[in-house]
C-alpha beads as a LAMMPS data file, in Angstrom:
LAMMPS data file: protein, C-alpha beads

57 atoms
56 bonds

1 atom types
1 bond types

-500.0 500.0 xlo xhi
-500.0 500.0 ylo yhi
-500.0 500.0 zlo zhi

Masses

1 110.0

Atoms # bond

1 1 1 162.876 -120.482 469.798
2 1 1 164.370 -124.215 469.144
3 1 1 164.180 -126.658 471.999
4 1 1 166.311 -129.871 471.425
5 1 1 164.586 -132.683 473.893
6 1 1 167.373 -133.741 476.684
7 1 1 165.188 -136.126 478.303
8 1 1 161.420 -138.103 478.536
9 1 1 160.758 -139.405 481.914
10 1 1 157.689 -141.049 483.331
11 1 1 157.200 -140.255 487.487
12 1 1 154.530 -141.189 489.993
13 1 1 152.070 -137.899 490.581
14 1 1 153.569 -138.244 494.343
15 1 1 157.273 -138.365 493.131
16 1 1 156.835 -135.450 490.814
17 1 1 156.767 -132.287 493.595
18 1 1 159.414 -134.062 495.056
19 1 1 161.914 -134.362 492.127
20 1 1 163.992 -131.548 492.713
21 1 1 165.748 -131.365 489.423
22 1 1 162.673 -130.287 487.904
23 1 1 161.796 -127.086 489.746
24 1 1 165.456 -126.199 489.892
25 1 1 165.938 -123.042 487.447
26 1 1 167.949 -123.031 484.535
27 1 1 169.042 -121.320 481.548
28 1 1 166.012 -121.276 478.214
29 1 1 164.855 -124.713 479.611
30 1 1 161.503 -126.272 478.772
31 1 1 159.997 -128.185 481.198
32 1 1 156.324 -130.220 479.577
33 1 1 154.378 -132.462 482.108
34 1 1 151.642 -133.846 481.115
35 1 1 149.111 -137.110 482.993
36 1 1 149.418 -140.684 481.151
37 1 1 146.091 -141.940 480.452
38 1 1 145.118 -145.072 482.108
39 1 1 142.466 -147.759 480.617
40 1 1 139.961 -147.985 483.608
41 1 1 140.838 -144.972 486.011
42 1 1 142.503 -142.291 486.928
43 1 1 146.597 -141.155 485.802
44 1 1 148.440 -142.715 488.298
45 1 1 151.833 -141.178 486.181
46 1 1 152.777 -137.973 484.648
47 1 1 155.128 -137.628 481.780
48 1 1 157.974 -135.235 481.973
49 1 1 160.026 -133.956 478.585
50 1 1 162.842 -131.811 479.547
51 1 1 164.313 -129.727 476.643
52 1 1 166.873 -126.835 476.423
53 1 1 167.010 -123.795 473.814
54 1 1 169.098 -124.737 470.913
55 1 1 168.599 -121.581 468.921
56 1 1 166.171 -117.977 469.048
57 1 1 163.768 -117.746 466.615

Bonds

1 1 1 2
2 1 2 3
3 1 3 4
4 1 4 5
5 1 5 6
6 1 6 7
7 1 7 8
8 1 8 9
9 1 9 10
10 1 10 11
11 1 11 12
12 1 12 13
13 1 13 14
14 1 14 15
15 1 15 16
16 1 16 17
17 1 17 18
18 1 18 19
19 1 19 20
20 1 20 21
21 1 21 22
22 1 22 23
23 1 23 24
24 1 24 25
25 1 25 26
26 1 26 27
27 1 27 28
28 1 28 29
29 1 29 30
30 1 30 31
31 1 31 32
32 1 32 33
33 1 33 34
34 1 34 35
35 1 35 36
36 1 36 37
37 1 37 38
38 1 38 39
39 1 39 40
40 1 40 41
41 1 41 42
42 1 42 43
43 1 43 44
44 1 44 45
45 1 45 46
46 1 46 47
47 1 47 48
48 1 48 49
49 1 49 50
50 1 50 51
51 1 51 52
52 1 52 53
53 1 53 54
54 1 54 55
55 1 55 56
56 1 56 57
């Protein structure tokens, strides 16, 4: 399967079970979140790519 990206966000990790477009189901959506590294501590952000199906492989 092809996934053309729709969208790269950056959100808080306390924002992120909140944000209700993510957990919302949809049609041959990929959802990739992933913690931004931080120089002296812990992720304080995740990063969100939001892609849909453009084709079956």
């Amino acid at each position: 399967m092809t996934y053309a990206v729709d969208e790269v966000r950056r959100i808080p990790k306390p924002d992120l079970a909140h944000d209700e477009d993510l957990w919302t189901s949809g049609p041959a959506r990929l959802i990739m979140i992933t913690c931004l590294p931080r120089e002296g501590g812990a992720s304080l952000d995740n990063l969100v790519v939001v892609a849909h199906a453009v084709s079956q492989g």
